[in-house]
C-alpha positions in Angstrom: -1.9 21.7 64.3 -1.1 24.4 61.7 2.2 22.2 60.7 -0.6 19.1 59.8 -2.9 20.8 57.5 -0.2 22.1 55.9 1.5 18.9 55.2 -1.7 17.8 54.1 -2.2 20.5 51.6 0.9 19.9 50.4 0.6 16.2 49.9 -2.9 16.9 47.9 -1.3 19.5 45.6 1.4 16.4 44.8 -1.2 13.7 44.6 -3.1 16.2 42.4 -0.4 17.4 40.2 0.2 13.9 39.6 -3.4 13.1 39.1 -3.2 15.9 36.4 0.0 14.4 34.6 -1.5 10.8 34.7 -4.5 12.1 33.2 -2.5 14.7 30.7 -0.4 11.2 29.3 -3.8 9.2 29.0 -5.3 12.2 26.9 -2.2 12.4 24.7 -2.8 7.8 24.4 -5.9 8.2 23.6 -5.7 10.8 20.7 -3.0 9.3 19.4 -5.1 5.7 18.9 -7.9 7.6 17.5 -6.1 9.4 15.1 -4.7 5.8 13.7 -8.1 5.1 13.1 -10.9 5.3 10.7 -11.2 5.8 7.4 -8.4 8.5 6.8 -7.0 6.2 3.1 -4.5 4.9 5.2 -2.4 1.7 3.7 -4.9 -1.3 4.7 -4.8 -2.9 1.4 -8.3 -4.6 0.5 -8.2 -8.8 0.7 -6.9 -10.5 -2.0 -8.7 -11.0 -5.4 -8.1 -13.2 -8.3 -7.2 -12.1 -11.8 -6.4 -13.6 -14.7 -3.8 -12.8 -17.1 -4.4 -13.8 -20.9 -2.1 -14.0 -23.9 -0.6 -16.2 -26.5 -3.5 -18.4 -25.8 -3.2 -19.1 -22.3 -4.3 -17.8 -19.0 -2.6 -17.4 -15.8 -4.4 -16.8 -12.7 -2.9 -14.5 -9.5 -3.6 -13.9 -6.3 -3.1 -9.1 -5.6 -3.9 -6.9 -3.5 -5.5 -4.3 -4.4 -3.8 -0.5 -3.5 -6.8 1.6 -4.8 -5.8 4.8 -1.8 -3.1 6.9 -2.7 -1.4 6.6 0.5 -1.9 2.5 -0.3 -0.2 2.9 -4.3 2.6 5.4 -2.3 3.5 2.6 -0.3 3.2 -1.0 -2.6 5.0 -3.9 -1.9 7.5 -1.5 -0.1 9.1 -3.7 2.9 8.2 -6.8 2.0 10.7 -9.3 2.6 9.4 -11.8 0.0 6.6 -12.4 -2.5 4.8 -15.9 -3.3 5.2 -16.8 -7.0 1.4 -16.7 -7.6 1.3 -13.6 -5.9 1.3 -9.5 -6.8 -0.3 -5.9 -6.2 -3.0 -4.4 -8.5 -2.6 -0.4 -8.6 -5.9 1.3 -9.1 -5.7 4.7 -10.6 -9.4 7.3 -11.1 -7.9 8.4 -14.2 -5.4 7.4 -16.9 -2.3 8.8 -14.8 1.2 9.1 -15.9 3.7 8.7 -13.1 6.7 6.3 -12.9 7.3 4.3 -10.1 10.2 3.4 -7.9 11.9 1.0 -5.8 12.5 2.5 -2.9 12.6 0.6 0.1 11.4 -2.3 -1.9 13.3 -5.7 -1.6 11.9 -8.2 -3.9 12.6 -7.8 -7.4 9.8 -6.8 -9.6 8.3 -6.8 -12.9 6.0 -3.7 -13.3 3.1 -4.2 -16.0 1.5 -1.2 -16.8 -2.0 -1.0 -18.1 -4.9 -0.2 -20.3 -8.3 0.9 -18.4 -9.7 -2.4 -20.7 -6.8 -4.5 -19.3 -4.3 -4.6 -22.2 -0.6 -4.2 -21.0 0.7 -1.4 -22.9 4.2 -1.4 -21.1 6.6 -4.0 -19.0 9.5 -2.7 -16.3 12.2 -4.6 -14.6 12.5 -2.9 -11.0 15.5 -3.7 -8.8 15.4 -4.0 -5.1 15.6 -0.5 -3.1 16.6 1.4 -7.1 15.4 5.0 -6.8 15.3 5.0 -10.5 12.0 6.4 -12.2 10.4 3.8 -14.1 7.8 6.3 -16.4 6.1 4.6 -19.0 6.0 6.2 -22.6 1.9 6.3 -22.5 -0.8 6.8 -19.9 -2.1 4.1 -18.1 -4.6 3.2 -15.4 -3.4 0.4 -13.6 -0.1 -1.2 -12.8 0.4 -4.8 -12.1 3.8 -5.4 -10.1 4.5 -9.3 -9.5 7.9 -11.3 -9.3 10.4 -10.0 -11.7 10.0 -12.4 -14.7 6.6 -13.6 -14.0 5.3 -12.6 -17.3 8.7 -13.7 -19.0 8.4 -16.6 -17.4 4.8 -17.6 -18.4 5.4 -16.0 -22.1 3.2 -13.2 -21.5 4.1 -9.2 -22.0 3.1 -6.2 -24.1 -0.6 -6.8 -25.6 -1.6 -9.3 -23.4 -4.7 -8.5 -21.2 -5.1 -8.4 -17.8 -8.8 -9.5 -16.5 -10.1 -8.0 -13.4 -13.1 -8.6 -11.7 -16.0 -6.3 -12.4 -16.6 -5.6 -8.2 -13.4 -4.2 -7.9 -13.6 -1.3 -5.4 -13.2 1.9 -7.0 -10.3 3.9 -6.8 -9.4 6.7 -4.8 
């Protein structure tokens, strides 16, 4: 009789120990997946808005996104495969902000507008796929309009045109 009850302790420390491990693993899951979310400025990039860019008396119209978090502007178009001609990304800075950007990890060809707080493109980079080069403008600025490299070429737009935003924008970050 002794030898049962000891077998059965011995199969309820296992069954327990294993209870314990199962429920260890589901505790790691579960912090893990709420960590991920919430509001913690990760890269979810708003829905696409509409702006217009204007110069040489015309107007263009494009579809961005909008990277207004700073994790968001850290990471850009970064990865993306492709980019629809009528497509780009609106940076959003608080403040007039002098930083370059980059390349890195970035596949499409770009052109890099940077801008005004009122809109006016003060400055226009060519950025080549995955090119770690820093591409600082000479001024401040408080946005940055990257689309297809040669979009504003191509439309015969550049320095001194203005980019026009809508006035809902969220604000940035």
């Amino acid at each position: 009789m002794r030898e049962a009850s000891w077998t059965i302790v011995a199969c309820d420390r296992a069954a327990y120990a294993l209870a314990v491990g199962f429920f260890r693993t589901f505790l790691v899951f579960f912090a893990m997946v709420a960590c991920s979310c919430g509001d913690d400025g990760s890269t979810t990039l708003t829905p696409a808005r509409t702006i217009a860019v204007e110069g040489g008396g015309h107007s263009e119209r494009l579809q961005v996104e909008l990277a207004t978090t700073e994790k968001a502007r850290e990471q850009g178009l970064m990865f993306r495969q492709s980019l629809e001609e009528d497509r780009g990304m609106l940076f959003l800075f608080p403040t007039d902000v002098t930083v370059g950007f980059w390349m890195k990890n970035t596949y499409v060809p770009l052109t890099i507008a940077y801008l005004a707080a009122d809109g006016t493109v003060l400055e226009v980079r060519e950025g080549k796929p995955l090119d770690e080069t820093v591409l600082t403008p000479a001024r401040p600025y408080r946005m940055v309009l990257e689309v297809n490299q040669g979009w504003f070429a191509r439309h015969g737009l550049g320095v001194g045109a203005t980019v026009r935003v809508p006035a809902d924008l969220p604000k940035a970050q």
